[in-house]
N, C-alpha and C positions, 0 to 999 in steps of 0.2 A: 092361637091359630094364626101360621102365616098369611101374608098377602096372596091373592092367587088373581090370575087374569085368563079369561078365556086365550084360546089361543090364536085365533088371530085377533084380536086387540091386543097381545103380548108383540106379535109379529107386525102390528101398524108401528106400536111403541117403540121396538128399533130399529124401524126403518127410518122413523122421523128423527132419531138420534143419528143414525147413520148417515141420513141425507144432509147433514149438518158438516158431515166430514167431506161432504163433495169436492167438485173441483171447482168451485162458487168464488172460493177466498183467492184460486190462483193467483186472478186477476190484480186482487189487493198485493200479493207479495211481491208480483211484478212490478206495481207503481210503488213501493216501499222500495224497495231494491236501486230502481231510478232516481229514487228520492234520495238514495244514500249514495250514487254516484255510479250505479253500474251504468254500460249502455243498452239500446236495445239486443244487440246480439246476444251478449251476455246472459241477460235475461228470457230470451228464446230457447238457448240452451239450456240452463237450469229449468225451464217448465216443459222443455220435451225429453230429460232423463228421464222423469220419472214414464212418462209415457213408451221412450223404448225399451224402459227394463221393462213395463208390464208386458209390451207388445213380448219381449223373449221368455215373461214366464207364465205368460194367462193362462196359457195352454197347457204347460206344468202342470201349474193349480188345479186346472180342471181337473185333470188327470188323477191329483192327491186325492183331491175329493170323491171321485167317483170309487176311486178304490180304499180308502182308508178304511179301518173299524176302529178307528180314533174317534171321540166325539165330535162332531162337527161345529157345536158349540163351544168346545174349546178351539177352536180354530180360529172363530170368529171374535170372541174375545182379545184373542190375543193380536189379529188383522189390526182390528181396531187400535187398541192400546202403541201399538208401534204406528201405526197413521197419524196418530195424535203426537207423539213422541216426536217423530220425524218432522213433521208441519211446524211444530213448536220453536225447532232449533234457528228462525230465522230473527227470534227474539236477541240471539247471541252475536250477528252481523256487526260489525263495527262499520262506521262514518267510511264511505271512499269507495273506490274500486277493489273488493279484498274479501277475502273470507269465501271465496271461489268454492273451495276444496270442501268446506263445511257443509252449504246448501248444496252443492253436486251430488256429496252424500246422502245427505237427507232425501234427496229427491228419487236418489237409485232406491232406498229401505222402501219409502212412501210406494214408489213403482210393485215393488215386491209384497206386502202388506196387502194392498189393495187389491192384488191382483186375487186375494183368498175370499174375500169381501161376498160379493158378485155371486160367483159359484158356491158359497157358502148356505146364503139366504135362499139360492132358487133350490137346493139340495135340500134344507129343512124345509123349505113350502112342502116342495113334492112328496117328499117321505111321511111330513105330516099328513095331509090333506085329499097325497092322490089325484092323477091325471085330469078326473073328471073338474074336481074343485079349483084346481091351480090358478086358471085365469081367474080367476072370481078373487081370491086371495093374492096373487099376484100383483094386481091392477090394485087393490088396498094397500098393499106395499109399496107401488111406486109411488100412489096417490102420497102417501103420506111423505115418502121420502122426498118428493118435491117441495112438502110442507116447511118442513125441516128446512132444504135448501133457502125457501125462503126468509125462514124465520134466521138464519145464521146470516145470509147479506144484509137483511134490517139491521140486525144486531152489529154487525161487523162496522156498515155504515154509517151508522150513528156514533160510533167506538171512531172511527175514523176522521170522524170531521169534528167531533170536541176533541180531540187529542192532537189534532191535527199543527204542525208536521210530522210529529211523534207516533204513528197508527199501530206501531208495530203490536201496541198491546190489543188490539181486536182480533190478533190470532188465539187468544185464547179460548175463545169459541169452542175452537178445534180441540182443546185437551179436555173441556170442561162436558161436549157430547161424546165426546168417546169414552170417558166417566159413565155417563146415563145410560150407553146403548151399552156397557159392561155387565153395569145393574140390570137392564132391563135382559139380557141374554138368559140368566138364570131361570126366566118365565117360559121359556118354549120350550115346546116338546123336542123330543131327540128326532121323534117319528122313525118309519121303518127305513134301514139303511139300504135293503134293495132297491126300494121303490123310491128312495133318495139321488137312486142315479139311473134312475130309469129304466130298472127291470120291470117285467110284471107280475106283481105278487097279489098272493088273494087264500082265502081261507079253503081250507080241501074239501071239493063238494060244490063250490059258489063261484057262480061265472062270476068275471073277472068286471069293471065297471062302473063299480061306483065308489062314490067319495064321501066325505063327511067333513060338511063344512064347521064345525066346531071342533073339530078332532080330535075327539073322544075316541076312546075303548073303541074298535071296531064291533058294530051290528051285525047281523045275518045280513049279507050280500052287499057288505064293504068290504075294502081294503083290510088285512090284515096291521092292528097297532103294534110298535116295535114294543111297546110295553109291556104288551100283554101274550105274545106269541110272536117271537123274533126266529125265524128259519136260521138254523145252525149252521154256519160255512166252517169246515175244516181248516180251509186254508183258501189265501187270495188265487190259487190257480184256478182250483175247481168253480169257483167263483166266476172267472174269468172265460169260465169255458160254455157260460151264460148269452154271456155279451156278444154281440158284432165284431166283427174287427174294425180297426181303425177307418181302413179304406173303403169300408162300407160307407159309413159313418162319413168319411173327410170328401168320399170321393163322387159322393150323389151331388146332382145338378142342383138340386136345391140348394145343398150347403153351399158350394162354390159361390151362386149368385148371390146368395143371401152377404159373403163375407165379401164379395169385389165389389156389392152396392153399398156396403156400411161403410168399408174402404174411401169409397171414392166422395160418399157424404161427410162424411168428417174432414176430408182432405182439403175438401170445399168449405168447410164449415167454421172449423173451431176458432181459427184466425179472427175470422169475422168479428167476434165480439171483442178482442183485444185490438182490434183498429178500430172499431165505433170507441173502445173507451179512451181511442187518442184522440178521435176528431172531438169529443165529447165536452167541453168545459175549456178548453185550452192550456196552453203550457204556461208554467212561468218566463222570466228572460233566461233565466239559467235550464229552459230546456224537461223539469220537471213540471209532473203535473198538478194544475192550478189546484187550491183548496175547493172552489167551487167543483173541478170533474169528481170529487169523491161519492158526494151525494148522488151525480146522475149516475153514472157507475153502478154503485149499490142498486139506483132505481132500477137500471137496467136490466141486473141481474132479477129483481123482487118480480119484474114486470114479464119476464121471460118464465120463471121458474111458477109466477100465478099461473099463466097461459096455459104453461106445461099440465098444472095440477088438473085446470078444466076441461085439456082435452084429455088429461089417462080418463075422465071420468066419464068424457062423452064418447070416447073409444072402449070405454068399458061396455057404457049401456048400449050402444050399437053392436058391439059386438054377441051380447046375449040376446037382440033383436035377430040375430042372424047374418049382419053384416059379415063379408069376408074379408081376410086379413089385407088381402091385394088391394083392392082400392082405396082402405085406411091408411096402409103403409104408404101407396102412391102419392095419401094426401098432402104428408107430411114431407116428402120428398121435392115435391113442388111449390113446397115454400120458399126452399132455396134461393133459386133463381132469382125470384120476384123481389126476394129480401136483400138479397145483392144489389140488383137493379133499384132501386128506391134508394139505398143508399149512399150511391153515385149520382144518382141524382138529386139529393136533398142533402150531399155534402155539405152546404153552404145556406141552408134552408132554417138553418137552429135549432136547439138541442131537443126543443119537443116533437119536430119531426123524425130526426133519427132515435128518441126513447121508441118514437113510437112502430116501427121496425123490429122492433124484439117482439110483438105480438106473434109475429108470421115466426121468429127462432121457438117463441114455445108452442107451439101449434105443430111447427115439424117435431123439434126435441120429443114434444110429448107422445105423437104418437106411433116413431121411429122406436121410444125406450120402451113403449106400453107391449108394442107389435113382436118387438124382440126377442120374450124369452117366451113368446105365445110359437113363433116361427120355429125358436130351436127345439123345443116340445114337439112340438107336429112332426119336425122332422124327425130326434131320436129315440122321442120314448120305449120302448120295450129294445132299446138298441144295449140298453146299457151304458151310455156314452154320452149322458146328458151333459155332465158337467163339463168334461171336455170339448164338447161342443161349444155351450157357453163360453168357454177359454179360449178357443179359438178364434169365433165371430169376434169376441170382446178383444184380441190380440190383431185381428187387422181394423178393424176400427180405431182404435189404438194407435196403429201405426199412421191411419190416415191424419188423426188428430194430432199426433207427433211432429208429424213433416208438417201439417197446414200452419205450428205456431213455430216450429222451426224455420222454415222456406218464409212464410209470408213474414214474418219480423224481418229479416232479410231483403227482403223487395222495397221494404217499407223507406228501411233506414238507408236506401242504394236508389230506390225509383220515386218513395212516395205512395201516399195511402188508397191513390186510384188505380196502382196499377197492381198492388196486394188485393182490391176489392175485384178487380176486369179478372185476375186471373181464378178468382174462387167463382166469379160468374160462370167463368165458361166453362171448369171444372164438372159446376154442379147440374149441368145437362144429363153427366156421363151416369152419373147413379139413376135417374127418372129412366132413362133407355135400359138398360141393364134391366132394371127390376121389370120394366112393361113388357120385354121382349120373351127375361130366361125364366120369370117367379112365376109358377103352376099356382092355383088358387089349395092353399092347404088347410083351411077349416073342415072339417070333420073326418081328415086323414090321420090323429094322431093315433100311434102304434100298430098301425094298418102293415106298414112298410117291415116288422118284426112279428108277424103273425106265424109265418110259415118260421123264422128262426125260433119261436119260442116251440112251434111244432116239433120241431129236432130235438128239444130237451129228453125227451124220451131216450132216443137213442145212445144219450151218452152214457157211460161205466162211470160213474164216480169211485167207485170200490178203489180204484186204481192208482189215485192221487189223493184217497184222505176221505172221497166223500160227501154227501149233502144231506144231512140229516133231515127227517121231514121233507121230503123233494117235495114228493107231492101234496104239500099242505104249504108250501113257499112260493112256488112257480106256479106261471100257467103253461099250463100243455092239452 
């Protein structure tokens, strides 16, 4: 008798593997990199390829996902598998300024890979679990993929400072969980592939509404299981003729603000902790970083990504208290600021005052990443257009995160690390405005907004284009 795992402890189990694959280690490749003689610019550029090739394909992705009858767990396997692949290749770097062309690449695949990741996981939640259950599920997934983050900089950082000048071997991290989140993919369910992208489906007869958090067989007045009664699509058109359009979807106010706030917090943001790990331990006289910054470094990371873990869980449990999304997202937004400011000001204060600044980064992180795919939900489900959604938020955030380690390396290495930090402070106002001003409160609107389009299901001819088997036992109408 096989192993079996319910499914979501299948679904915590690769996210903790997954969270292993983060962008946690970037940091390490960039002080490796320094250490083998690149400069800062250099090293700007190689960690913001990967970021612009996802900004140009997240949206793609979405896209594949939402419409594929591929399995989406072979998707996700294989993200993975080339994440790990790509991260790995910095093991091959030779001594100097060189091997440019090698990590450039690596970091375009990694951009690409990654970009399936994301829209992957929140596709199987949904399909499994269903609207109602998502958050609940969702917020286990991040919880643990924060775990994971943590447990891979421990790891990285101890790998780092006994091998120390030599660290390169602690990227192995990275091939050896994307091995486990491989293994562990085979445990989750496929779930229903409409209700994977955000249709509304339900059993014929049973109002539409509820979810099952162990997801199982669908019950009397659940979700329909892809397992056990999967609605027959002809073809991706008829399919399509479900869905919202694009511009429904890209072009509600919600969406907009939702991606110029994430925009403008990452913009502000990412930089940040790639300047704390310069002020952090000090350099050598040759300009590399002391053996001492490895440890705070890592601590840095372990202390931000704990933070993270406590707030998805106290964003959780507020949330099913009733809290709305609006003032939790706010919370996190106004850490910013404060984290910037603290940090210019204890510049020269010593490295346990600037550790201790990454409290306010995981406290925003966690409950910015927690709020995230709660917000894309609300806004498209019964749109059709979940996943592409995700693909797009995640692609201008993306870009904000792009430019802030792109530009701020730049400032750094031309002005200096106060004027990389003045310019993410004054930055990080523009996202807290934006969200107080344009973000409507969206708890207990999700699929509200495709009510009346899932009404029109009626009126279409499927006959005409192939057909929908089972309409009425698939859809709601």
């Amino acid at each position: 008798m096989g192993l079996s795992l319910s499914p979501k402890v299948a679904f915590a189990l690769v996210s903790f593997f997954l969270g292993e694959l983060g962008d946690g280690l970037n940091i390490f490749q960039g002080i490796y990199l320094v250490e083998l003689g690149w400069n800062e610019g250099s090293v700007g550029i190689a960690l913001s390829l990967m970021g612009f090739t996802a900004l140009v394909v997240q949206t793609y992705a979405g896209d594949v996902i939402d419409k594929t009858h591929f399995d989406r767990r072979a998707f996700l396997s294989l993200a993975s598998v080339a994440t790990a692949f790509s991260a790995s290749a910095i093991l091959f770097v030779h001594e100097g300024n060189e091997d440019h062309l090698l990590i450039f690449a690596t970091k375009i695949i990694e951009g690409i890979s990654s970009s399936f990741i994301g829209p992957c996981v929140a596709a199987l939640t949904l399909a499994t679990f269903g609207p109602d259950v998502f958050d609940d599920v969702m917020a286990s997934n991040i919880f643990w993929g924060h775990v994971g983050s943590v447990a891979s900089a421990v790891l990285a950082g101890v790998a780092g400072y006994v091998l120390y000048p030599d660290i390169k071997y602690c990227f192995l991290v990275i091939g050896f969980s994307a091995l486990m989140a491989v293994g562990g993919v085979q445990f989750l369910p496929e779930g229903n592939p409409l209700l994977g992208r955000g249709l509304l489906v339900r059993e014929e007869g049973v109002p539409a509404g509820k979810g099952t958090l162990d997801g199982e067989v669908a019950q009397p007045g659940e979700y329909v299981n892809a397992e056990e009664e999967r609605p027959k699509f002809h073809s991706l058109e008829s399919e399509e003729k479900l869905a919202s359009s694009y511009w429904e979807v890209f072009g509600d106010r919600k969406t907009l603000v939702l991606c110029l706030t994430g925009f403008f917090f990452h913009f502000a943001n990412a930089n940040v902790l790639l300047v704390l790990g310069e002020l952090m331990g000090g350099d050598n006289e040759d300009g590399s970083v002391s053996r001492s910054a490895i440890p705070l470094i890592a601590s840095a990371i372990v202390l931000a990504q704990f933070t993270m873990t406590v707030a998805t869980y106290v964003g959780d449990a507020l949330t099913k208290r009733g809290v709305g999304r609006k003032p939790l997202f706010m919370a996190g937004l106004l850490t910013l600021p404060v984290r910037c400011a603290l940090i210019i000001f204890w510049k020269d204060a010593g490295d346990s005052w600037l550790l201790s600044t990454q409290f306010l980064d995981g406290l925003g992180g966690g409950f910015f990443g927690l709020l995230h795919p709660y917000l894309v939900n609300d806004i498209a489900f019964g749109s059709g257009r979940f996943n592409v959604l995700m693909g797009l938020t995640a692609s201008c955030f993306g870009l904000g995160a792009t430019l802030s380690n792109l530009l701020g390396q730049m400032i750094v290495e031309k002005l200096g690390h106060v004027a990389s930090l003045s310019g993410s402070l004054i930055l990080s106002v523009i996202p807290v405005a934006l969200f107080a001003l344009g973000m409507p409160e969206t708890l207990g609107q999700r699929g509200k907004a495709a009510q009346g389009r899932a009404m029109q299901v009626e009126t279409i001819d499927f006959s005409k284009s192939g057909g929908a088997e089972n309409l009425g036992g698939g859809l709601m109408v």
